[in-house]
N, C-alpha and C positions, 0 to 999 in steps of 0.2 A: 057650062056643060063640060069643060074640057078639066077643069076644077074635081068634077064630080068622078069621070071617065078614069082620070088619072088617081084617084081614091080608092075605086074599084079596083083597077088595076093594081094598085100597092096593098089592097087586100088581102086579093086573091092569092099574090104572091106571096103573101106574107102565111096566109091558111094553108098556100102549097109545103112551105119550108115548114111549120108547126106539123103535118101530115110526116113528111119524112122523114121528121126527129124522129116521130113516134112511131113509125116504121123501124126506124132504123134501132132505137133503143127498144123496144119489144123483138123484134128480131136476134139485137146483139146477145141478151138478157137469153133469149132463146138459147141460142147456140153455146154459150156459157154454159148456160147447163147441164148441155146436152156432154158438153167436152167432160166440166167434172163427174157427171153420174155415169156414164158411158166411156169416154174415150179415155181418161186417167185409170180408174177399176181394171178396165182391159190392159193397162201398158202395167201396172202391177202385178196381174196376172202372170203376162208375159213372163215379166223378172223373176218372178215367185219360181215359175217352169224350167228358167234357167239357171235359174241358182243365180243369179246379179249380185255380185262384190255389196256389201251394205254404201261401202262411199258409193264406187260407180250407180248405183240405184237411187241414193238421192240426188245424186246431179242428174240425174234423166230425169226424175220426177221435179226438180225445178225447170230442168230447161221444156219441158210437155205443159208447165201452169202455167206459161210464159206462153207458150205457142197457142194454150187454148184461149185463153186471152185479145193475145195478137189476131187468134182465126175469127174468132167471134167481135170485133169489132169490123176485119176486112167484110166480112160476111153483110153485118147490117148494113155496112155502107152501101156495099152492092144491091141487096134489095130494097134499100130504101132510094137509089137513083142517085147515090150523092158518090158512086165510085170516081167522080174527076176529082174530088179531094183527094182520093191516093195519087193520084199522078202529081198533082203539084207537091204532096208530103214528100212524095219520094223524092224529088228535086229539092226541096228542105233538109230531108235527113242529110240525103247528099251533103250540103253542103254544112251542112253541123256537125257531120262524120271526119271533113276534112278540120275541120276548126276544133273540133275534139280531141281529135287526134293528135297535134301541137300543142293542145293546152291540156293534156290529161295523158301523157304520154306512162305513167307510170301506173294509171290506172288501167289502162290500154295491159300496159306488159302484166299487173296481177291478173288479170281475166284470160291473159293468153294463157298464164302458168296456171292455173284456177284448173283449166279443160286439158291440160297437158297431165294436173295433179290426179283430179278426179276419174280420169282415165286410164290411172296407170296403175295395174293389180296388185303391186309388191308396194301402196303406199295408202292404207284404210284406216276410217277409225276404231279403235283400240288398240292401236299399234303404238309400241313403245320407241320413240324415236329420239336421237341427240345431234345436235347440228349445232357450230358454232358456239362450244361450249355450253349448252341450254338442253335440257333434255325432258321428256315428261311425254304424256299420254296423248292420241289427237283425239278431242271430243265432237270434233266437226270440222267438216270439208267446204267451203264453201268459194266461189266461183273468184271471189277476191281474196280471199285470206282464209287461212287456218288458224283452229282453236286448238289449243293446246295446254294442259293441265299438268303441273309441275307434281313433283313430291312434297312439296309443303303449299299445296292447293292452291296454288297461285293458277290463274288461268293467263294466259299470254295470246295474243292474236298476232300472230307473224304473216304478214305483206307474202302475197304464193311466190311474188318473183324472188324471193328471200331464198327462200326453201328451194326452189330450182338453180339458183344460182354460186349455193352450194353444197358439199357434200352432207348429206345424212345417212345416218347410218338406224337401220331400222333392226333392232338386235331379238324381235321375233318373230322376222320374218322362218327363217328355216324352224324345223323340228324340233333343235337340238340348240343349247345354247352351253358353253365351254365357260365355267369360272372360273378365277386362281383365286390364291391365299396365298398371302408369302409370310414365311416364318422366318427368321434368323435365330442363329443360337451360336453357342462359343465351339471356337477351336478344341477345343479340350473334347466335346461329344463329342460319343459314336453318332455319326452319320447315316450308317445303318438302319439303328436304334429309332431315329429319326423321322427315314426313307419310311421305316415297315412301322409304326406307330401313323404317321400323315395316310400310308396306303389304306392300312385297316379301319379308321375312322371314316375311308370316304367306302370301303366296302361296307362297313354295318351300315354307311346309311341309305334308307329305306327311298330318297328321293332321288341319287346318286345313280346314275347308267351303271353298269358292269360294261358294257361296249358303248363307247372306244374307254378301253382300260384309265383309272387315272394312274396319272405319273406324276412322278417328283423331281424335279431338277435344279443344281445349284444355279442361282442368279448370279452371284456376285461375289467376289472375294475382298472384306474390307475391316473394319473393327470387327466385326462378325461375320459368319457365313451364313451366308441370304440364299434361304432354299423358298422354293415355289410349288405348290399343291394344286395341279391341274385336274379337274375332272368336268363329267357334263351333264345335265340335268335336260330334263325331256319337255315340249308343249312349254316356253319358258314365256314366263311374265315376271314385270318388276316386284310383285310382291313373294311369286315364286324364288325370285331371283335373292332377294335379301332376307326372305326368312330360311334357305338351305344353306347361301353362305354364314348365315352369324349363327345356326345350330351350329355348322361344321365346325366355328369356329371355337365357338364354347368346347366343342368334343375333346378335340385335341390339345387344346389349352391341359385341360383336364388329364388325357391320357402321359402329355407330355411331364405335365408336374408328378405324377405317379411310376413315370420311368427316370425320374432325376434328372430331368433336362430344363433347364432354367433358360426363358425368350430373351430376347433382347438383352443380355447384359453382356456388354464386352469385358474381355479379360483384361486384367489391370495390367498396365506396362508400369516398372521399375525403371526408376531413373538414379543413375549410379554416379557418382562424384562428387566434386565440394564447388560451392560457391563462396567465391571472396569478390573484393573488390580489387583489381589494377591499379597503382598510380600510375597518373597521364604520361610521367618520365617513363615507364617501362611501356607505356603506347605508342609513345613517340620512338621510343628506338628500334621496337621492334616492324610499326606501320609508316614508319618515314612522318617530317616532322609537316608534310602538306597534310594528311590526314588532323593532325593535333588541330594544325590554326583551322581547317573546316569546320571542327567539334569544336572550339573558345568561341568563333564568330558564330554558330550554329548558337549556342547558349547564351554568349550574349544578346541575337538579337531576340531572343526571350525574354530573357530580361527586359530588356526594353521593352516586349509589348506589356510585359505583365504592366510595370511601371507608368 
């Protein structure tokens, strides 16, 4: 009897646990649903209403798939009777949160910089950005790292705490973006000539602001004089950015060969006097005879290596 008692009993238990699965995973499955056909649509809505940064927007929409997720599991658990597994979980995560945390310290800091990144309006993708030498497009934002697209379509995925830990510079962020061009040419041009030929190339062109004025200023004084063509171009991107400078550049190349002005070539320097050779006796009398024996042991121990 007690054989039989105790068979019932591990039954029954056993039909109760089978019952609250199925509670609980019919439930979970429930509210699943309910999150992505209902609660996600509405949190897009929302963003759509507000105008939400494209990055900022998909980090909400990850961290809302995650939460509908995480709601719709606490949920089943709760209607199906088995909510003491969250208290003991929570006392697990606990202590998997502190062991994680020592052994995943650098995954820890990408996720901090992830919500620091994905938060921060002046840093989205299709923004053209360069950091540590490395520069290119961001194709995606994500909560540990960023995707990043070179100019010779290389993709790169840089670590977020990379990115926050140093400077980048995001060169379309503002309206306006400022190019140079540096030209050199010889001392012998007018400068002038130069100045107003680099100005009026950047006035005829059609992509070129009128304000802020472009200017020309000497760089540098050396074999040649290194003048620099600053102007600025409007709504800028990298393809914006490299098809107005190398029109520019072809222009002026062009304007400047049809005003007689030749780039890059410096003027020949003449060198005036005669070469012979010293004998050592007129070296010696004139540098004292410790110089001589320095240059005989200098040479000889030449000799010796060649030897």
């Amino acid at each position: 009897m007690y054989v039989l008692t105790r068979l019932e009993e591990l039954l029954a238990a056993y039909l109760t646990l089978l019952d609250n699965v199925a509670t609980f995973l019919l439930t979970a499955l429930l509210a699943y649903a309910v999150g992505r056909v209902v609660v996600l649509p509405l949190l897009g809505l929302a963003m759509d209403y507000r105008g939400t940064e494209r990055t900022l927007r998909e980090g909400l929409e990850q961290v809302a798939a995650a939460g509908v997720i995480v709601g719709a599991v606490v949920v089943g658990l709760w209607i199906a009777g088995l909510d003491f597994l969250l208290e003991r979980a929570a006392i697990l995560v606990a202590g998997l949160t502190v062991a994680l945390g020592f052994a995943a310290q650098n995954v820890v800091g990408n996720l901090v910089s992830g919500v620091f990144i994905v938060t921060d309006s002046t840093f989205n993708i299709g923004d053209w950005i360069r950091w540590s030498e490395q520069e290119g497009v961001i194709e995606d934002i994500r909560f540990r790292s960023t995707r990043v697209r070179t100019f010779d379509n290389e993709v790169i995925t840089v670590p977020n705490s990379e990115l926050t830990a140093n400077a980048v510079t995001n060169a379309v962020l503002n309206e306006r973006l400022r190019l140079t061009v540096p030209v050199s040419v010889n001392y012998d041009d007018d400068l002038e000539t130069v100045a107003a030929v680099l100005t009026d190339a950047a006035d005829d062109h059609r992509d070129i602001l009128e304000h802020p004025e472009p200017t020309v200023r000497i760089a540098d004084l050396g074999d040649t004089v290194d003048v620099v063509a600053a102007f600025w171009i409007a709504d800028p991107d990298r393809d914006t950015y490299a098809r107005v400078r190398s029109s520019y550049a072809r222009e002026i190349v062009d304007r400047l060969d049809a005003a007689g002005i030749d780039l890059g070539q410096a003027n020949p320097q003449a060198l005036e006097g005669e070469i012979g050779v010293v004998p050592p006796s007129e070296v010696a009398s004139e540098w004292g005879p410790a110089w001589l024996s320095t240059a005989e042991s200098g040479s000889e121990a030449s000799e010796s290596d060649v030897s």
